[in-house]
Backbone as a printed PyTorch tensor [residue, N CA C, xyz], in Angstrom:
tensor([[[133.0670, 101.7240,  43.2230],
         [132.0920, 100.8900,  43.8640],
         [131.7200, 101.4250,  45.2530]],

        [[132.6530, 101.9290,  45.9670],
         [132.4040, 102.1140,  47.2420],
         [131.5290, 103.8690,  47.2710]],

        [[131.5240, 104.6280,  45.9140],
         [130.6040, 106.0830,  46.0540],
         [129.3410, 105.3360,  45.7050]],

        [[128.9510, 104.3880,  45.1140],
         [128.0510, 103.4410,  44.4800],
         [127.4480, 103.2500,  46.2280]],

        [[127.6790, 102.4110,  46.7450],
         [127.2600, 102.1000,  48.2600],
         [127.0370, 103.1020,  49.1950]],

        [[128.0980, 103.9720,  49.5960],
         [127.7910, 104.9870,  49.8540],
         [126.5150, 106.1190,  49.6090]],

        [[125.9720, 106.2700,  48.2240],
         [124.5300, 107.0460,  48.0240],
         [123.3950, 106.1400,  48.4690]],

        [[123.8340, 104.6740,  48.0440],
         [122.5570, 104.0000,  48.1700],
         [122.0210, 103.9610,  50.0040]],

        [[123.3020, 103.8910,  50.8060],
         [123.1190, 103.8180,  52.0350],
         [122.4510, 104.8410,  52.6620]],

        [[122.6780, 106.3880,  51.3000],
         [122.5120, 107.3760,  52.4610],
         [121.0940, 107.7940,  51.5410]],

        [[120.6200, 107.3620,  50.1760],
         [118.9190, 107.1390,  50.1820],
         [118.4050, 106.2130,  50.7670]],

        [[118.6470, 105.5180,  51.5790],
         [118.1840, 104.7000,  52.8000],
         [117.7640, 105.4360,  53.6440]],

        [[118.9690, 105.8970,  54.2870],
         [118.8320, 106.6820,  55.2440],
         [117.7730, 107.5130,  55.2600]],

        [[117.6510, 108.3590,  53.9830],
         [116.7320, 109.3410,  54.1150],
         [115.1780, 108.9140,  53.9580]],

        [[114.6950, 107.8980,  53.1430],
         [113.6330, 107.4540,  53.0860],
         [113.9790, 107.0000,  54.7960]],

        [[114.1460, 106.1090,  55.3410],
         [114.1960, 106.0050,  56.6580],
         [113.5430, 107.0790,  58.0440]],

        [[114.8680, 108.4980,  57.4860],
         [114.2120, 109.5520,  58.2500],
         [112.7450, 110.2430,  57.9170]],

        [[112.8780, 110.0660,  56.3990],
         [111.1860, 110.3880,  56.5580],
         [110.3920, 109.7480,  56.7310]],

        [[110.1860, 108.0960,  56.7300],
         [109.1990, 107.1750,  57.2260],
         [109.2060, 107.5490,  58.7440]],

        [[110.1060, 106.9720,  59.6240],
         [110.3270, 107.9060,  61.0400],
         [109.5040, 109.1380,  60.9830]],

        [[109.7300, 110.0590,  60.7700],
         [108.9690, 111.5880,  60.4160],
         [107.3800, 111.8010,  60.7430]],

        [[106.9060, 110.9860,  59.3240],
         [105.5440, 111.2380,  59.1480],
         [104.9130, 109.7610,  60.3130]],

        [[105.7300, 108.8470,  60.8470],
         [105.1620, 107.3960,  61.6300],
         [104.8630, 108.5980,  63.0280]],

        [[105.9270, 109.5560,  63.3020],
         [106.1540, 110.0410,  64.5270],
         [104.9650, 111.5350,  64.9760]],

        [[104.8410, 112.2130,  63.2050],
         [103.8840, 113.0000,  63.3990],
         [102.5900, 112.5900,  63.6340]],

        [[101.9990, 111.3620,  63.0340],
         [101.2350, 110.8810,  62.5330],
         [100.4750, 110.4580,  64.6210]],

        [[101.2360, 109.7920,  65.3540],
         [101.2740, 109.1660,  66.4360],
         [101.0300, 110.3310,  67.3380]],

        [[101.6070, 111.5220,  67.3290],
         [101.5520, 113.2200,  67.8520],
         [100.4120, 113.4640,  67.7810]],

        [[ 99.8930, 113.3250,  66.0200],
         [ 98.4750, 114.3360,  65.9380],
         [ 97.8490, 112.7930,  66.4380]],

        [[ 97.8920, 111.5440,  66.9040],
         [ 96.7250, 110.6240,  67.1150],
         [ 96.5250, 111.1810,  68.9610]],

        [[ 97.5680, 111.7910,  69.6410],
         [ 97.7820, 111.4020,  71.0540],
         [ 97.2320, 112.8610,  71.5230]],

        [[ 96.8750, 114.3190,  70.7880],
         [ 96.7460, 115.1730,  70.3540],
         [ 95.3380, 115.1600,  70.2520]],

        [[ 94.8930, 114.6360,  69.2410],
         [ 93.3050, 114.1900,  69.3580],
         [ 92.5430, 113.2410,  70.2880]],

        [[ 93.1930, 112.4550,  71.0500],
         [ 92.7060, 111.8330,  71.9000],
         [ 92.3660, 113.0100,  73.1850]],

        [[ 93.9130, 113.4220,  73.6080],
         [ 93.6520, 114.2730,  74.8920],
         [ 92.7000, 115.3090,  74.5100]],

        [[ 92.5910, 116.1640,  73.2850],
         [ 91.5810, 117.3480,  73.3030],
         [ 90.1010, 116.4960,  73.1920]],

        [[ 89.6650, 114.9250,  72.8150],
         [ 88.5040, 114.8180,  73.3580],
         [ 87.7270, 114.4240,  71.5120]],

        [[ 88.3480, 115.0270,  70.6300],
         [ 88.1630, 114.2240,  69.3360],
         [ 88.1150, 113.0690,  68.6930]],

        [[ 89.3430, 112.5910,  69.5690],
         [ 88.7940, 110.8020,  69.4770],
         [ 88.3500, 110.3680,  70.6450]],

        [[ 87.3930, 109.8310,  71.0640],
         [ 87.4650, 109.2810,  72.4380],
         [ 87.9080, 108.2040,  72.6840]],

        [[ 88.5650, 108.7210,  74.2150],
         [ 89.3600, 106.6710,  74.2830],
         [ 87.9890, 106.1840,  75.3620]],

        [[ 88.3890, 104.7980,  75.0640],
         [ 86.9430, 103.9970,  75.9430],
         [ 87.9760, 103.5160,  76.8720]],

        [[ 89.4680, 103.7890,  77.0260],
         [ 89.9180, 102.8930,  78.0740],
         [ 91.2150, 103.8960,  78.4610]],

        [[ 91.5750, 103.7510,  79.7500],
         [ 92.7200, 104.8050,  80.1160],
         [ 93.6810, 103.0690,  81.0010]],

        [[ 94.5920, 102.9090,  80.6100],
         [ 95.7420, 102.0050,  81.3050],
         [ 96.6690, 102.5740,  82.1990]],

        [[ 97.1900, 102.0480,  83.3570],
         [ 98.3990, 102.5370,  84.1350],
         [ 98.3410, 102.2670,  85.2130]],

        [[ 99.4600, 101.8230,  85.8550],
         [ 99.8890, 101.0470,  87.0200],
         [ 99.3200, 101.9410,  88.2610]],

        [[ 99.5060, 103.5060,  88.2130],
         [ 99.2760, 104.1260,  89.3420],
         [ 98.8830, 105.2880,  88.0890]],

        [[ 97.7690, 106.0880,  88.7640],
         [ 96.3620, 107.1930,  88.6990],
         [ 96.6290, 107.6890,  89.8360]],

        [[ 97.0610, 109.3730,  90.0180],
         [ 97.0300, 110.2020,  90.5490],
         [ 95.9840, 111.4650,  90.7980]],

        [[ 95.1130, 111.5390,  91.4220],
         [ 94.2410, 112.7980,  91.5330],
         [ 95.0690, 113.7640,  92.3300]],

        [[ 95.4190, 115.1080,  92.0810],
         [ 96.1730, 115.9790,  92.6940],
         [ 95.0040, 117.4340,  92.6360]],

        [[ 94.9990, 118.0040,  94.0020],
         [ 94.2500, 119.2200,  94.0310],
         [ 95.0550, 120.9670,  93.6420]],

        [[ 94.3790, 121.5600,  94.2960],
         [ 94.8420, 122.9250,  93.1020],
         [ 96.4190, 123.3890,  93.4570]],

        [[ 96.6610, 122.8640,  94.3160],
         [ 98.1220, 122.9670,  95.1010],
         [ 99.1540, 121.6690,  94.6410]],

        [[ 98.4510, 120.7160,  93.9310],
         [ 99.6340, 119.9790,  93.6050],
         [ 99.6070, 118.3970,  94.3130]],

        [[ 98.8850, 119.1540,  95.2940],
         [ 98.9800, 117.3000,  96.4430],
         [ 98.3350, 116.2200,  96.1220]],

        [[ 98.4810, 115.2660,  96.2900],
         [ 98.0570, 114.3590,  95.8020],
         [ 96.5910, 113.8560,  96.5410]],

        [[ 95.6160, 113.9580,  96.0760],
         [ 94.2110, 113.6700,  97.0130],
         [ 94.0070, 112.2450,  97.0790]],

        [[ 94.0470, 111.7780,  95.9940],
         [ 93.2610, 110.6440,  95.1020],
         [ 94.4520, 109.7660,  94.6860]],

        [[ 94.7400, 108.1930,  95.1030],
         [ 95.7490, 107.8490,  93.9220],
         [ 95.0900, 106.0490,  94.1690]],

        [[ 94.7560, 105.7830,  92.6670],
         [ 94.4350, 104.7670,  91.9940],
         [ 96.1640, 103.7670,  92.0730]],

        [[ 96.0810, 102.6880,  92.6190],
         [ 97.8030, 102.1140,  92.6470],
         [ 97.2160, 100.4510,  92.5540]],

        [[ 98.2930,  99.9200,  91.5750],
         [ 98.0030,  98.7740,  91.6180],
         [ 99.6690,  98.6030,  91.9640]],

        [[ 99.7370,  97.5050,  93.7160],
         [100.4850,  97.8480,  94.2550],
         [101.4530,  95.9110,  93.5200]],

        [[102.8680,  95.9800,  93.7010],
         [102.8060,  94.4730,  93.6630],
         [103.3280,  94.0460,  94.1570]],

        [[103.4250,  92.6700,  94.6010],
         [103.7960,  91.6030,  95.3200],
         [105.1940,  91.4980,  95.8120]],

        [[105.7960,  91.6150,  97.0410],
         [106.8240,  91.9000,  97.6760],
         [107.2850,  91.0250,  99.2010]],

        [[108.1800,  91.1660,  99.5440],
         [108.4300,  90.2050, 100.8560],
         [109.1730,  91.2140, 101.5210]],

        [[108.7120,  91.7200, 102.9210],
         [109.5430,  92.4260, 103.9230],
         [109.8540,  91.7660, 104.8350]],

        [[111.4230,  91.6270, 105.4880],
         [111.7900,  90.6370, 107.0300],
         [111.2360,  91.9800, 107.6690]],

        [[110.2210,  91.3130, 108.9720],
         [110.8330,  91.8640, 110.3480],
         [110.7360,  91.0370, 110.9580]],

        [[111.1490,  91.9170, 112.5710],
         [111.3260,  91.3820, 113.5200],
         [110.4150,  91.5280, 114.6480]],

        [[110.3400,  90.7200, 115.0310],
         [109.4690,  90.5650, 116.3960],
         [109.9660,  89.7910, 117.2050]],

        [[109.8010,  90.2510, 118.9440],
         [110.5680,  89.8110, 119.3120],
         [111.6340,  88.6210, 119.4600]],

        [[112.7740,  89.8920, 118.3020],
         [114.2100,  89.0800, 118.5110],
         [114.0520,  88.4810, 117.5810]],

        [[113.2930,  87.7670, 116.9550],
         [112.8860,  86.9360, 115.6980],
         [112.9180,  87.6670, 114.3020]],

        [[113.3340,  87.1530, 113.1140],
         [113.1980,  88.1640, 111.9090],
         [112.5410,  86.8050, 111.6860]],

        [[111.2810,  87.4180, 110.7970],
         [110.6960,  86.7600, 109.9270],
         [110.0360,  87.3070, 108.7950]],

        [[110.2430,  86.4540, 107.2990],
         [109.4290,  87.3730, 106.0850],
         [107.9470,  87.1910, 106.4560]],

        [[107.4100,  88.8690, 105.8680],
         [106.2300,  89.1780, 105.4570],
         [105.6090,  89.0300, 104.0010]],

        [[105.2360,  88.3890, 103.4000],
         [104.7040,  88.2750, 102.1020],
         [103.5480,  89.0220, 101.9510]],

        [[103.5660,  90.0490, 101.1100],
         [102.7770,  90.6650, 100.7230],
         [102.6140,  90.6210,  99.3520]],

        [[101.0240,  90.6940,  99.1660],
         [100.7700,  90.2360,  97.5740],
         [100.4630,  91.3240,  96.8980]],

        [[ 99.9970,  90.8530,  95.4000],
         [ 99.7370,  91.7450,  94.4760],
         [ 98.3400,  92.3700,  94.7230]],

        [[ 97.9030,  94.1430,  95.1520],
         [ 97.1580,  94.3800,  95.0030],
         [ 96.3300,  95.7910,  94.5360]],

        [[ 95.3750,  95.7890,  93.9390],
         [ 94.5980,  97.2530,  93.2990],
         [ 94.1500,  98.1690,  94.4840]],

        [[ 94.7550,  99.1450,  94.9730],
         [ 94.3570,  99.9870,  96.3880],
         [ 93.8310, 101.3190,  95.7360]],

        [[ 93.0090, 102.1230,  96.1930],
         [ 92.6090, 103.4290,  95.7580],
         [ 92.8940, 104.1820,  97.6020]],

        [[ 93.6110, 104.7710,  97.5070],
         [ 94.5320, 105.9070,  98.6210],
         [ 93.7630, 107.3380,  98.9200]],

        [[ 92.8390, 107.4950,  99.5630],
         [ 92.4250, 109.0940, 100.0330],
         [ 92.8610, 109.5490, 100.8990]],

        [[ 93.6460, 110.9790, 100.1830],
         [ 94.8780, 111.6280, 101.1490],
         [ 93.7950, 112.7070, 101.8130]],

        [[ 94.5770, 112.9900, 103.2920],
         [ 93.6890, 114.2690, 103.4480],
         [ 94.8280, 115.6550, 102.6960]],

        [[ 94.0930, 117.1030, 103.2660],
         [ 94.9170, 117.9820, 102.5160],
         [ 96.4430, 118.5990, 102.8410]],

        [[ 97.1090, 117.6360, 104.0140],
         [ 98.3100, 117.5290, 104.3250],
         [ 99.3090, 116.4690, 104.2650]],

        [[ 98.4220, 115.6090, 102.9390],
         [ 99.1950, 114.4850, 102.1880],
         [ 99.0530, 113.4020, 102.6930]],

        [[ 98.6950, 113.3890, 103.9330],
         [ 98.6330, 111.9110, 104.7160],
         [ 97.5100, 110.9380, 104.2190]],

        [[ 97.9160, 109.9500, 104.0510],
         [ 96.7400, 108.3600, 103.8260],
         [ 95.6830, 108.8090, 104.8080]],

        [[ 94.2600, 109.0910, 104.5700],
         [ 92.8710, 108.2020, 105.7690],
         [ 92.2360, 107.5250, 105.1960]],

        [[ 92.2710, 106.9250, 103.9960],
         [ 91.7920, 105.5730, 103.7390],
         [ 92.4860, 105.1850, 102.9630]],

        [[ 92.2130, 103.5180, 102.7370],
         [ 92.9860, 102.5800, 102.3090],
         [ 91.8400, 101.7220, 102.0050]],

        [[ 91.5230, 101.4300, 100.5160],
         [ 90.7900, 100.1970, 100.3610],
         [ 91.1790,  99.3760,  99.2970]],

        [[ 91.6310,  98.1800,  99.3270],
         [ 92.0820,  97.2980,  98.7050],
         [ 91.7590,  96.2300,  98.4390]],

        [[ 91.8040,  95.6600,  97.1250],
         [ 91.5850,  94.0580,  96.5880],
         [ 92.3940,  93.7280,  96.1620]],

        [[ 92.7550,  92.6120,  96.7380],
         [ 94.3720,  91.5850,  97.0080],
         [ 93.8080,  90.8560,  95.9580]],

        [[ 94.8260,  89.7330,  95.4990],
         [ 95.0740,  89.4390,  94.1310],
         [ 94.5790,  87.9070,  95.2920]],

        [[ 94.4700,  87.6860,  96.3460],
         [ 93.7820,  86.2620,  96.7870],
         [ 92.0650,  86.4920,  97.4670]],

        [[ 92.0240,  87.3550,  96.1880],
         [ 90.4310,  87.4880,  96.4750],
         [ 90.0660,  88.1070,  97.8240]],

        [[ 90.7510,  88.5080,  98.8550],
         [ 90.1680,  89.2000, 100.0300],
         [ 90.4650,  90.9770,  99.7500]],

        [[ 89.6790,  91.6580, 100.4340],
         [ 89.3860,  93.1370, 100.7190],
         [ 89.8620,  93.4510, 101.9450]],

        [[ 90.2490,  94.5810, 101.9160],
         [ 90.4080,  95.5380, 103.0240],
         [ 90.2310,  96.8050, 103.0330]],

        [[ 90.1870,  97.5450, 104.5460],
         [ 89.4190,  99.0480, 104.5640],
         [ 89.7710,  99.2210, 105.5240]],

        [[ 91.1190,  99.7700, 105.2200],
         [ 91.9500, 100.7400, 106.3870],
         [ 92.0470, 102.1300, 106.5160]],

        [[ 91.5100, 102.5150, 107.7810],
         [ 91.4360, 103.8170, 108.2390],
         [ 92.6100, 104.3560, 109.0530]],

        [[ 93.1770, 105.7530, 108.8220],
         [ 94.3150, 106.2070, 109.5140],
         [ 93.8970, 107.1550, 110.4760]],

        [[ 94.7190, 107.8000, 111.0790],
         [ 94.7880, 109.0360, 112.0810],
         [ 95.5170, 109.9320, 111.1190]],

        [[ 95.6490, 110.9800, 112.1310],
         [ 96.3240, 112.8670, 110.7280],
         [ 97.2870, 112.2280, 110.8050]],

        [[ 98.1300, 111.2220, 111.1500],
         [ 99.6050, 111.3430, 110.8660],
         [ 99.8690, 109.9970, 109.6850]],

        [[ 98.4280, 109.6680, 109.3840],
         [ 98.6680, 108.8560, 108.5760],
         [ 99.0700, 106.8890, 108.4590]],

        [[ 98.8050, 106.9350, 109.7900],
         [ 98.9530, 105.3920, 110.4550],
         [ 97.7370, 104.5970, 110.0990]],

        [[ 97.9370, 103.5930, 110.1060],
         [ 96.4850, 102.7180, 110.1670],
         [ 95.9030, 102.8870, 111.6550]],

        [[ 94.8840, 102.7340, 111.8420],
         [ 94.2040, 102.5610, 113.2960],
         [ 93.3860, 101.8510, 113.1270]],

        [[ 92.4950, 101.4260, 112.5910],
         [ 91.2520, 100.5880, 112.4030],
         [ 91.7400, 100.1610, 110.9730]],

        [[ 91.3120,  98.2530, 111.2260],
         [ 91.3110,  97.9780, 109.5410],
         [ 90.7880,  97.1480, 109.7620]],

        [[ 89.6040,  96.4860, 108.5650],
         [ 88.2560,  95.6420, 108.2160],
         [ 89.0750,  94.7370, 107.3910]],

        [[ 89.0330,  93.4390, 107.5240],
         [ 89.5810,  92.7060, 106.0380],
         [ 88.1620,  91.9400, 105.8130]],

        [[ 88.0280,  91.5220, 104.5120],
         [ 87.1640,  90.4650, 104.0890],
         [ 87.6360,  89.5370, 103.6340]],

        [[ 87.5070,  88.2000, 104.2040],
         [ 88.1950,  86.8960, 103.3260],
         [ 87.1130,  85.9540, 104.0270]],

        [[ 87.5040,  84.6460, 103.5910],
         [ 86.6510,  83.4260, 104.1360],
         [ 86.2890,  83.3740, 105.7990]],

        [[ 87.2160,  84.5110, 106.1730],
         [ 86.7870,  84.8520, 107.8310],
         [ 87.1980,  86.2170, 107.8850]],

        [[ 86.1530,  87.2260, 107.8610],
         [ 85.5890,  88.5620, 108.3040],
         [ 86.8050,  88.7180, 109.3700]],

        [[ 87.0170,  89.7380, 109.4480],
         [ 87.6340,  90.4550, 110.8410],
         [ 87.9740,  92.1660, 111.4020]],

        [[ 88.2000,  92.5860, 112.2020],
         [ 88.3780,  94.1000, 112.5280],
         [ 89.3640,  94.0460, 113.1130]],

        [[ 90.4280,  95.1890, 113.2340],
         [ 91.7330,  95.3600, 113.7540],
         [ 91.7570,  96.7670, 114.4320]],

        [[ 92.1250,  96.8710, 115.7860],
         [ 92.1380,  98.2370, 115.9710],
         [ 93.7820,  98.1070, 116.4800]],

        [[ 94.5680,  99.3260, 115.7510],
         [ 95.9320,  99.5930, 116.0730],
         [ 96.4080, 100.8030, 116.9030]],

        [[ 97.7770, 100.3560, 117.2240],
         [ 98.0730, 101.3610, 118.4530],
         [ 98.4210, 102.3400, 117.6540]],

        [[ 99.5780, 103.2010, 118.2470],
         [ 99.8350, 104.2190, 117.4020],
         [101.0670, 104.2140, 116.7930]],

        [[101.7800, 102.9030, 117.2390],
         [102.8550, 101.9500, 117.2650],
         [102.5170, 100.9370, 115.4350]],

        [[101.2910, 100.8860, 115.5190],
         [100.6610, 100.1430, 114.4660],
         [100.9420,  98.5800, 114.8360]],

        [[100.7990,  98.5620, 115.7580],
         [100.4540,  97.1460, 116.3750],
         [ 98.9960,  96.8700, 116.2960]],

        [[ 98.8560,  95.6850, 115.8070],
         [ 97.2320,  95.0460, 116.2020],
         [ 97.4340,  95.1350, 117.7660]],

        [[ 95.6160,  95.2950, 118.3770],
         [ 96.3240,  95.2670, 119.6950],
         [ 94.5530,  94.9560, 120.5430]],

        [[ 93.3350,  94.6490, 119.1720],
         [ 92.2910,  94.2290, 119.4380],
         [ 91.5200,  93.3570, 118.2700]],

        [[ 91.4040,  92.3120, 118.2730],
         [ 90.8080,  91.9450, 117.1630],
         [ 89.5540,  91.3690, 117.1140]],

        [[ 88.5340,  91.4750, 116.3010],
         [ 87.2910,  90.8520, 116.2620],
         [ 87.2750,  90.0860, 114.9420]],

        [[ 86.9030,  88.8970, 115.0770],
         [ 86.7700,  87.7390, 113.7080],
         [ 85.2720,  86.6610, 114.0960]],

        [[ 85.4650,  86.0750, 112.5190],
         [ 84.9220,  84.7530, 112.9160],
         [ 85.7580,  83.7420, 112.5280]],

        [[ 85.2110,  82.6660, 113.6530],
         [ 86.1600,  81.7860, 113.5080],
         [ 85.3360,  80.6310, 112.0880]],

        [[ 86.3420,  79.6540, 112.0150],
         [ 86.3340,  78.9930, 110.7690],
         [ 84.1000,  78.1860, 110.8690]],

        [[ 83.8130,  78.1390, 111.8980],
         [ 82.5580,  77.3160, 112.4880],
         [ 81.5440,  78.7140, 112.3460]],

        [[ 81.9370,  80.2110, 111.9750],
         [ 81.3490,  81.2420, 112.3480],
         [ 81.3390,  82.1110, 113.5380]],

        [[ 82.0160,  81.0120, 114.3190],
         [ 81.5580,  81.8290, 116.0030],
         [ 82.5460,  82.9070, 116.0370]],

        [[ 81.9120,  83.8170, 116.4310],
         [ 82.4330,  85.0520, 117.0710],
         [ 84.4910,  85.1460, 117.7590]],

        [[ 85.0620,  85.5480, 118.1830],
         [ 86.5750,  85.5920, 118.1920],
         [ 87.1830,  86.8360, 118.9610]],

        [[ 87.1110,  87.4890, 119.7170],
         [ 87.7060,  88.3960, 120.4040],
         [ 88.7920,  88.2050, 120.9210]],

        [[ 90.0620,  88.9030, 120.4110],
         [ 91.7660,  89.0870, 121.1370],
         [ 91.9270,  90.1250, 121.4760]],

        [[ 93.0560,  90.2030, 122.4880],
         [ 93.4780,  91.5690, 123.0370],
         [ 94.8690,  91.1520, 123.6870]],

        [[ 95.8580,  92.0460, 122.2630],
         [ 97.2370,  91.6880, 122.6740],
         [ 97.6680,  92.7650, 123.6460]],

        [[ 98.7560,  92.3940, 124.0460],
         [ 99.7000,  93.7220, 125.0250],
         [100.5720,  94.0150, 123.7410]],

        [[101.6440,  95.2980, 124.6050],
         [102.4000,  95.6590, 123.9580],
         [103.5120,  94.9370, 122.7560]],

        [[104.0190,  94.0060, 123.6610],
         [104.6600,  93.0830, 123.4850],
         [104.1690,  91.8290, 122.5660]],

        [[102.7340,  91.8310, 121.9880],
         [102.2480,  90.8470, 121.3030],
         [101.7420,  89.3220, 121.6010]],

        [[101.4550,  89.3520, 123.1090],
         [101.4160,  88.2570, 124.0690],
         [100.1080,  88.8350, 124.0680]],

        [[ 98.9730,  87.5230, 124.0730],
         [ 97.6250,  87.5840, 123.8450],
         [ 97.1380,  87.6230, 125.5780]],

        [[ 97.0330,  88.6810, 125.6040],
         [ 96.3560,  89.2410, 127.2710],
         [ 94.9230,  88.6050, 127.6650]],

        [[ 93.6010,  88.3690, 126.4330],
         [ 92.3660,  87.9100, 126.4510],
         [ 92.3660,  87.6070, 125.3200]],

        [[ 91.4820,  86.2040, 125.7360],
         [ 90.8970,  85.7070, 123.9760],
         [ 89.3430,  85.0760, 124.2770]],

        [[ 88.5500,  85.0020, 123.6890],
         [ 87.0340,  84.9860, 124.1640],
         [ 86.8020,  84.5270, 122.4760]],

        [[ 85.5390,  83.0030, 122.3770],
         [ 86.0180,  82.1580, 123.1740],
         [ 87.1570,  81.2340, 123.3960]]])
């Protein structure tokens, strides 16, 4: 009884390995014809899209970034940062560094952040139910801001180092 079980298990097996086989070739020549351009796909999926130039670097990167909480601190104070889920497209210059940043946050607002060569933000635009401009130090401190306020009117700040609002107009 038990050579009886034994064959039957192991023509299992083998119909098995060849269903496997031809499921696995079959999926090869489909992924095969897609990339050479024979089948066309109407849709490409993936969390992060990389454009890289003839050296390898990364120029271009498509990122759908997600939703995270960082503590810092300010003075002396830790407090979380909530940051949400969002679709950013990243243009590197040709020494890898970020100079733009444009993003759509998962709460419906935009942004369009510009860096320096080392790759910092310095200027950033957000769009939400109140418009605004940010110019940063090199520290990446906000450290000028232009908005509107909730009525439309106009909004000018100007922090110090330290984050203590030096001017505010009106």
């Amino acid at each position: 009884m038990e050579q009886e079980e034994v064959r039957k298990l192991s023509r299992q097996i083998g119909w098995l390995w060849i269903a496997w086989s031809i499921s696995f070739s079959i999926l090869f020549l489909f992924v095969v014809l897609i990339l050479t351009g024979w089948i066309p796909a109407n849709e490409l999926r993936a969390r992060r899209i990389v454009v890289v130039d003839d050296k390898g670097k990364p120029r271009i990167a498509l990122v759908m970034e997600p939703g995270h909480v960082v503590e810092l601190q300010r003075k002396g104070k830790t407090f979380p940062v909530h940051y949400i889920e969002s679709a950013v497209v990243y243009v590197y210059d040709p020494n890898g560094y970020p100079r733009i940043m444009l993003r759509a946050n998962s709460d419906s607002s935009a942004e369009l952040n510009i860096c320096d060569r080392q790759g910092k933000v310095r200027i950033g635009f957000t769009a939400t139910d109140l418009p605004g401009a940010t110019l940063y130090d090199q520290e990446g401190r906000g450290r000028l801001t232009f908005s509107l306020s909730g009525t439309g009117d106009p909004c000018i700040k100007l922090y110090s180092q330290d984050w203590h609002v030096i001017f505010e107009a009106p």
